[in-house]
N, C-alpha and C positions, 0 to 999 in steps of 0.2 A: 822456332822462328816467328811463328806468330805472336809469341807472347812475347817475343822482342820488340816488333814492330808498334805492340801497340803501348807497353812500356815507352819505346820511345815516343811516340805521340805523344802520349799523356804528357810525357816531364818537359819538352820542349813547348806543351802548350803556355799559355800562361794560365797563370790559375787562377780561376775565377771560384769565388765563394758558392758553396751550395746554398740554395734558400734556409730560408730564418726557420719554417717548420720542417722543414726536411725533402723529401721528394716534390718535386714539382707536379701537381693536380694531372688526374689522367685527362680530364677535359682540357687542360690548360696546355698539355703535351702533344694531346693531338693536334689543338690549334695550329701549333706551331709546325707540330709534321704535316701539316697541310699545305701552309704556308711552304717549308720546304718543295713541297710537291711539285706547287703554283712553280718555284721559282726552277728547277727539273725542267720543268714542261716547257719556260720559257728558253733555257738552253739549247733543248730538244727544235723548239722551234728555229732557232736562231743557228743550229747545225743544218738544219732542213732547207735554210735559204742558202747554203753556201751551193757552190756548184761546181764542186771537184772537178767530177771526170772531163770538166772540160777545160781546165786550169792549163796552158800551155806553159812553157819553160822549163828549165832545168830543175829537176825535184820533183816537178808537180804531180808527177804522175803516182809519185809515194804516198799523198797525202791519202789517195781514196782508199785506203785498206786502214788507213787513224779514225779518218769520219766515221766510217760505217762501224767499228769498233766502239767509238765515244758513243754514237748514237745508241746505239745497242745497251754500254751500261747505262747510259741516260735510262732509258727506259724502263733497263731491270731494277735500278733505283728507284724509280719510279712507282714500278709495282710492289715493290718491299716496303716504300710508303707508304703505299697503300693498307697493307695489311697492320703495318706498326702504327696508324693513327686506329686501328681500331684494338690493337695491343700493345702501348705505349710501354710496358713496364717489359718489355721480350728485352734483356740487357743484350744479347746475343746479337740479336737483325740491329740493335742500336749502334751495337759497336759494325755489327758489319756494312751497316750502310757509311758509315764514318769513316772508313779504310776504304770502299767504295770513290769515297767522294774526292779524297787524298789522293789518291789513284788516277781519277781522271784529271785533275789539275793539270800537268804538264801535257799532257795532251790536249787541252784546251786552252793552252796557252802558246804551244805549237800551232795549234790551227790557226789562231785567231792571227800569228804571225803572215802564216801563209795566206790566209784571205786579204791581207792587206796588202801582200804582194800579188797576188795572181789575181785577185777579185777587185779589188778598188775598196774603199773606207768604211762605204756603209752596212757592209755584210763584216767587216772586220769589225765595226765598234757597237753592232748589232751582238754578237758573239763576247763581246770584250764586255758589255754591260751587261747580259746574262752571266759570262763567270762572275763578274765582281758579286752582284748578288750572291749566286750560288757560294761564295767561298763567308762571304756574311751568315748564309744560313748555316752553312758547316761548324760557322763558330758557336752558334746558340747550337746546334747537335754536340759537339764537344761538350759545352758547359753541362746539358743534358745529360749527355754519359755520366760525365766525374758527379754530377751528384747519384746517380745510377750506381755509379761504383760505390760512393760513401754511405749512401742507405745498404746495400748488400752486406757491405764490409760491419756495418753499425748492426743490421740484425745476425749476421753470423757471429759476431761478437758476444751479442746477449743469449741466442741460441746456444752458444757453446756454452756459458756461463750457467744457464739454466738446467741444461745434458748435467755440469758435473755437478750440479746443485742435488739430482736426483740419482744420480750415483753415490752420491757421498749418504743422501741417505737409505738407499739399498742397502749398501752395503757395513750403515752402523749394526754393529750385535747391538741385537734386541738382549735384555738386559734376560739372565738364566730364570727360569721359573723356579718356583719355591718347591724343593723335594717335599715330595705328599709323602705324610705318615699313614699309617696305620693303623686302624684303630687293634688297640692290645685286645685280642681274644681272652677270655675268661678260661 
């Protein structure tokens, strides 16, 4: 199932070229998981000003068990940023914050619905200009993975090639030694 989900990511993303030299710089990686972070945080903050439990009308009372939920993987996003700007090459936390981020989209896009109905505009387009960043950064994490994926793919490739390189000469016969004679006894 998972290897479904993120097959289909991948093919319905658009595809953007890996860099010229190959994996993008681990300094260059974290920057950017930083940034990501920065833009997390402002989500985070901008679920913080909404004010659920006190949203009156029909529905509203559903929303407060989404917020606290978003909020929550905000966060845990957050702190797995944390760790992958300091192990930018972890493919694993890269794709898992990725499906993460996927993840929380429709529910920030729910909320942002309902703050504009139960809250008024500016907690709605407070929310609605943190997702749009956040789904900006998601796209530089995507591009990030696929070259992620093609550096793995490109060394397991040479890694294999090298394996049967060193099999093939294990396993050549060494050519027979020369049968020792004898010297003739008198």
């Amino acid at each position: 199932m998972f290897g479904n989900v993120l097959l289909l990511a991948l093919l319905a993303a658009p595809q953007a070229p890996a860099s010229q030299e190959g994996l993008t710089p681990p300094w260059q990686a974290a920057t950017a998981i930083r940034q990501l972070q920065e833009v997390v945080k402002k989500t985070n903050g901008a679920l913080e000003q909404l004010q659920v439990s006190s949203w009156q009308g029909s529905g509203a009372s559903n929303y407060v068990e989404v917020a606290d939920s978003v909020h929550r993987q905000a966060t845990a996003i957050s702190v797995t940023l944390d760790y992958l700007a300091e192990h930018p090459d972890r493919f694993g936390l890269v794709v898992r914050v990725f499906i993460a981020m996927l993840q929380l989209e429709p529910s920030l896009d729910s909320l942002t619905r309902a703050a504009r109905q139960y809250q008024g505009g500016e907690a709605a387009t407070n929310l609605e200009d943190a997702t749009t960043q956040l789904l900006n950064q998601r796209e530089k994490l995507m591009n990030y993975t696929l070259e992620l994926v093609d550096f793995v793919e490109n060394n397991t490739t040479a890694s294999e090639r090298e394996l049967e390189s060193c099999r093939r000469q294990l396993w050549k016969r060494a050519p027979e030694p020369a049968p020792k004679t004898r010297p003739k006894q008198p």
